[in-house]
C-alpha positions as CSV (number, residue, x, y, z in Angstrom):
1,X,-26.3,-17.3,-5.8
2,X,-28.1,-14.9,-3.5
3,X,-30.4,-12.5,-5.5
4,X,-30.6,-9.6,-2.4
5,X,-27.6,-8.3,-0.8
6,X,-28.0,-5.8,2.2
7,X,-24.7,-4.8,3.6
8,X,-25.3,-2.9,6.7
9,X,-20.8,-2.2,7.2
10,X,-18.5,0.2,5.7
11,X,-15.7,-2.5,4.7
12,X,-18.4,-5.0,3.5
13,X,-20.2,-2.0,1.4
14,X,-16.8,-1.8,-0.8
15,X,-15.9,-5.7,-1.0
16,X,-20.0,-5.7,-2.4
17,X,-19.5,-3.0,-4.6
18,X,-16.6,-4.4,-6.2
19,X,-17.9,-7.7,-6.7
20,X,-21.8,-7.8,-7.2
21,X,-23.6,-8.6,-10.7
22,X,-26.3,-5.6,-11.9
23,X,-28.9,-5.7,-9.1
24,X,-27.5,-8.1,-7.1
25,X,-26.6,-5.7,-3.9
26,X,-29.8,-3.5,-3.4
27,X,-28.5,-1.2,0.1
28,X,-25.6,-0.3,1.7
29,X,-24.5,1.2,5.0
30,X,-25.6,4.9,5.5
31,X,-21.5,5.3,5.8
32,X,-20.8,4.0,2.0
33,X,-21.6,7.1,1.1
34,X,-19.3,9.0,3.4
35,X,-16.0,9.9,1.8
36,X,-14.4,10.0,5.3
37,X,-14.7,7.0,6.2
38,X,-15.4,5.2,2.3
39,X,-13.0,5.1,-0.7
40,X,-16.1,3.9,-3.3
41,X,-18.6,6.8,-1.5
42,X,-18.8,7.8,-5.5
43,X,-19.9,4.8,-6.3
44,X,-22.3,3.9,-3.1
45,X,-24.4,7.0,-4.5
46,X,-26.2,4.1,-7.0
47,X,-27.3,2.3,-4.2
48,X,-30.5,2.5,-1.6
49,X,-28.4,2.8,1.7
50,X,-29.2,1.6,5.2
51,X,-29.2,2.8,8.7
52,X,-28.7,-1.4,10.2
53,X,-31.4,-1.7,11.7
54,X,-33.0,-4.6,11.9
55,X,-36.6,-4.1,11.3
56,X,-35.6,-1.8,8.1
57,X,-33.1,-4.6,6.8
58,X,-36.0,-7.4,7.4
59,X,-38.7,-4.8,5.3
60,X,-36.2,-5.3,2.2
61,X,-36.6,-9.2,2.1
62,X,-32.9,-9.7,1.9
63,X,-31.8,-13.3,0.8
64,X,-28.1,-12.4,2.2
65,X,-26.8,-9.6,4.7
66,X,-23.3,-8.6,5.2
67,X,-22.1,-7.5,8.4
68,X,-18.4,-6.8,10.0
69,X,-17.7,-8.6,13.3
70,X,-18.1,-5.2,15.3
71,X,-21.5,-4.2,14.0
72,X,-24.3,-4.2,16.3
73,X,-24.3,-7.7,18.1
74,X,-27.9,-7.2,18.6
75,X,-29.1,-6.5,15.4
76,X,-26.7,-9.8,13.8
77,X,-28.7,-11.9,16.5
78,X,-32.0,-10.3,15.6
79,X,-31.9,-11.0,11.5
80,X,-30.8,-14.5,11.9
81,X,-33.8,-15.0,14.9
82,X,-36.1,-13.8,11.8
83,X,-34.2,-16.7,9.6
84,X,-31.9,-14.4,7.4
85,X,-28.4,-15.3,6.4
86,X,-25.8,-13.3,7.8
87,X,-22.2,-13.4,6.5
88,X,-19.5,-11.3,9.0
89,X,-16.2,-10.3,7.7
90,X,-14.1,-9.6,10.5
91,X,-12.0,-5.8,9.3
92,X,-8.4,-6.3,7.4
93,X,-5.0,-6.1,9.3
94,X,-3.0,-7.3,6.2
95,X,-2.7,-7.4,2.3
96,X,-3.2,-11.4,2.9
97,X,-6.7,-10.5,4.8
98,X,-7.3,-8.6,1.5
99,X,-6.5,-11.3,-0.6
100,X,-8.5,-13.7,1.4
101,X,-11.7,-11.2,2.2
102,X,-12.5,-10.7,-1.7
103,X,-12.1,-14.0,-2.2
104,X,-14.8,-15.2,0.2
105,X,-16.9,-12.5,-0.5
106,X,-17.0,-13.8,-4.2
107,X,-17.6,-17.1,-3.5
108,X,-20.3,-15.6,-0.9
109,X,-21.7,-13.7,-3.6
110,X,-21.3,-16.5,-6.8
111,X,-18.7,-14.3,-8.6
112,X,-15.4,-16.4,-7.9
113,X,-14.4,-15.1,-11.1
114,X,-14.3,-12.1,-10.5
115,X,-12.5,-11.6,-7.2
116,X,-9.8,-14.1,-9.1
117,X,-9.6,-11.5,-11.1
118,X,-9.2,-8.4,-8.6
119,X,-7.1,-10.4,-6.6
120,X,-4.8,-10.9,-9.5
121,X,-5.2,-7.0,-10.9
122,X,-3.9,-6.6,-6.9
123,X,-1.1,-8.6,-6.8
124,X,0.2,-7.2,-10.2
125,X,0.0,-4.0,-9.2
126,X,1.6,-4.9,-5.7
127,X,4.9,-6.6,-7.4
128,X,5.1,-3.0,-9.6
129,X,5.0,-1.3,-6.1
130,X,7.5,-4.2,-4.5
131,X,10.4,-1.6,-2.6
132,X,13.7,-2.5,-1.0
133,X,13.8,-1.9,2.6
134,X,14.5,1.8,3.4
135,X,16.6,3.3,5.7
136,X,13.5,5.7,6.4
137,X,11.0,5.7,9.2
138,X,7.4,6.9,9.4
139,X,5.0,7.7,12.7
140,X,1.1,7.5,11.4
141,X,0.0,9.8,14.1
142,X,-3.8,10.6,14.3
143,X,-6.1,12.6,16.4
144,X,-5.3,12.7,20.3
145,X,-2.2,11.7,20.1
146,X,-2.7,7.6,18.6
147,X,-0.3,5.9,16.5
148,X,-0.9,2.9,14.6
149,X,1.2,-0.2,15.0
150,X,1.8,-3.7,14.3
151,X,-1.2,-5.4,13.7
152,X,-3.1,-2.8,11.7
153,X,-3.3,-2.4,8.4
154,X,-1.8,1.0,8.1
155,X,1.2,-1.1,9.5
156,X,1.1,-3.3,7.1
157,X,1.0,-0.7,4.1
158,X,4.2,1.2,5.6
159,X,5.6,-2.2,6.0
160,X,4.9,-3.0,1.7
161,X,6.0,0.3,1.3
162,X,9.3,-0.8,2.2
163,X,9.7,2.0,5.0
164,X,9.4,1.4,8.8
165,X,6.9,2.1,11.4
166,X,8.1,4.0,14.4
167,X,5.0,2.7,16.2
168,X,6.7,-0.4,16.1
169,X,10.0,0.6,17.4
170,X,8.2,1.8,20.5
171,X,6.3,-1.4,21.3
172,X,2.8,-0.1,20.0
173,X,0.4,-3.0,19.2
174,X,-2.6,-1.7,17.1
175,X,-3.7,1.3,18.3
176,X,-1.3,3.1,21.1
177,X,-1.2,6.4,22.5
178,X,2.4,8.1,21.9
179,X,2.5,11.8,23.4
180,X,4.0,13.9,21.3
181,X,7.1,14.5,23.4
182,X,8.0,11.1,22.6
183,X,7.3,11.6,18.9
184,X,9.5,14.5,18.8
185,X,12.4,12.4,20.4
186,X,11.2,10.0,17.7
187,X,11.6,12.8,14.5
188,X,10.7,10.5,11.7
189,X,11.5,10.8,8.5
190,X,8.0,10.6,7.6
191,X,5.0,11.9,9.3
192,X,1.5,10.6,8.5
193,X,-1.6,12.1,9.3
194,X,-4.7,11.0,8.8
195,X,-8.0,13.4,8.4
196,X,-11.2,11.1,9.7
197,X,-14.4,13.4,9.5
198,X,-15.8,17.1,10.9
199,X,-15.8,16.1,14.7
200,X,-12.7,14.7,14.3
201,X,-10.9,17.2,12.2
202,X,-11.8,20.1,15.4
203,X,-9.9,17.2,17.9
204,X,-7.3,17.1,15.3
205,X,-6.7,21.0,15.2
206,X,-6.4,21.4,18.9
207,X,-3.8,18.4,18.8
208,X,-1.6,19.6,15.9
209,X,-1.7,23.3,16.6
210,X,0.9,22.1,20.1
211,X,4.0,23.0,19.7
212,X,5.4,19.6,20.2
213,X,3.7,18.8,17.5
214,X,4.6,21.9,15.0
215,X,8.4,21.0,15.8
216,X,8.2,17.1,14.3
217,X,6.5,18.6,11.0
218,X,9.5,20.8,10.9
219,X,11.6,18.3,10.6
220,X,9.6,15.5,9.0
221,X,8.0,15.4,5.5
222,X,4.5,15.6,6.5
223,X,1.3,13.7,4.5
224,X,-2.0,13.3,4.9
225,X,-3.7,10.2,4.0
226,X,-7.6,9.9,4.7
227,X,-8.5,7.4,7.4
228,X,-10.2,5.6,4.2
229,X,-7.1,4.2,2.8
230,X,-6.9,1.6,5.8
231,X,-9.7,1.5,7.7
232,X,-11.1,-0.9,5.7
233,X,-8.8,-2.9,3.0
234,X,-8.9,-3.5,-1.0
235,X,-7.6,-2.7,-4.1
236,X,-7.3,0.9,-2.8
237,X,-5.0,-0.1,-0.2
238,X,-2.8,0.0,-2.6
239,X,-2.5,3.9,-3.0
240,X,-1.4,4.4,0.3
241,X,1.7,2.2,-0.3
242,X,2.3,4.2,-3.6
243,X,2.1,7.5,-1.9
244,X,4.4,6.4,0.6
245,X,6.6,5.3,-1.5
246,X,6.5,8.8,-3.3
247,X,7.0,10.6,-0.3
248,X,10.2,8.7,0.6
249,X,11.7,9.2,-2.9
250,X,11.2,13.0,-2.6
251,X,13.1,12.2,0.6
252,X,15.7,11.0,-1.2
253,X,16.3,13.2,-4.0
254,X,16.0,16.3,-1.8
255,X,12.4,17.8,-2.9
256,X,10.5,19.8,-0.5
C-alpha cells in the first residue's frame, strides 16, 4: 500500500480524497481547492496542495503520484525518468467510468473496501433516482455558445435523469458549438447553464445578455449547475441527475 500520495489533477484529487486512509494522500492539485472547478474544495482545504511541477512533486518523496491523461505530458515523463510511480486516470464520460475509476483507485490506493463500499452507497442511491423516460428535453448550453453531447458526462447525467439531450438530436458529439439561433429553434424544455469561474463568468455574461439567448430562457425553465458536477465524476454526480429530475417535475406540475 503506498504510504505518499501526490495527486497533481482535479478529478484524481476527489477519487483521493474519498478513498485515502489518515495521512495517506499528503498534496493535492492547487485546483482541489477551487469550488469552480472541485466539488470536495471544502474538504481539499486539509491538504498541502500542488502546483504539478515536477521538481516540487519529486521534493515531497512521493511513493505514488496521480495524474489524469491530459496533465502535463512532460511533467508524467519527467517523474517516472526520476523512478516515481505514476498512475493516470483518463476523465469520466459515464456513471460505468465512475463505477470503474473508484474502483481502481482503491485498489491503487489498498482500500478495495472502501470504494466497494462507495460504489455500492452509488448505485443505491442511483436506483432511488432511476426515472422513466420523459417526454422532456434539455440543451446544457455553456459559455460561447457550446453544448455538451453524447459522449460526455453531462450527457450521460441528463440521459439517468430520464430526460433527453437536445445536443444529441442535433448530432453534437462531446463538445459542439450550437449558435443560439439554432437553440432557439430548438426551445427546450429545459435549459442548463453552467457557471465555470471569474474569466469565464464575464464570457458568459456577454453570451447570455443576446437576445437570442434571453428568448429561449423565456420559454425554458432555466438552471444552473456548476461546471463541478461533471467535469470530473463521483458520488456527486449524482446531484446533478436529482436536480434534473426536480426541475422536470416542477415542469410537470406547473411550478414556476
Amino acid at each position: 500500500m503506498p504510504q505518499r500520495v501526490v495527486s497533481m489533477n482535479v478529478c484524481t484529487d476527489q477519487l483521493a480524497m474519498l478513498l485515502a486512509a489518515d495521512g495517506q494522500l499528503i498534496s493535492v492539485s492547487s485546483l482541489a481547492r477551487d469550488a469552480d472547478y472541485s466539488m470536495l474544495a471544502e474538504d481539499a482545504a486539509a491538504y498541502p496542495i500542488n502546483y504539478g511541477r515536477a521538481e516540487e512533486i519529486h521534493q515531497l518523496n512521493p511513493d505514488l503520484v496521480l495524474a489524469g491523461t491530459f496533465t502535463t505530458r512532460s511533467t508524467v515523463a519527467m517523474l517516472r525518468r526520476l523512478g516515481i510511480r505514476v498512475e493516470e486516470f483518463a476523465p469520466e464520460t459515464s456513471l460505468d467510468d465512475i463505477r470503474s475509476n473508484l474502483q481502481r483507485m482503491g485498489e491503487i490506493l489498498g482500500r478495495e473496501d472502501d470504494a466497494a463500499e462507495l460504489v455500492a452507497a452509488f448505485d443505491a442511491r442511483l436506483a432511488g433516482l432511476a426515472s422513466d423516460q420523459s417526454n422532456l428535453d434539455v440543451a446544457i448550453y455553456e459559455p460561447d455558445s457550446y453544448a455538451l453531447g453524447p459522449g460526455t458526462l453531462a450527457h450521460a447525467v441528463v440521459e439517468a435523469a430520464g430526460l433527453t439531450n437536445v445536443a444529441d438530436a442535433l448530432g453534437v458529439t462531446g463538445m459542439g458549438r450550437v449558435p443560439l439561433e439554432v437553440m432557439v429553434m430548438q426551445a427546450p424544455d429545459i435549459l442548463v447553464t453552467t457557471d465555470d469561474g471569474d474569466e469565464v463568468r464575464v464570457r458568459a455574461e456577454e453570451n447570455f445578455a443576446h437576445p437570442a439567448f434571453r428568448r429561449v430562457a423565456a420559454t425554458s425553465r432555466t438552471l444552473s449547475l456548476p461546471g463541478p458536477h461533471w467535469v470530473c465524476g463521483g458520488p456527486f454526480t449524482l446531484d446533478a441527475i436529482e436536480l434534473l429530475q426536480n426541475a422536470a417535475a416542477d415542469i410537470a406540475v406547473g411550478r414556476p
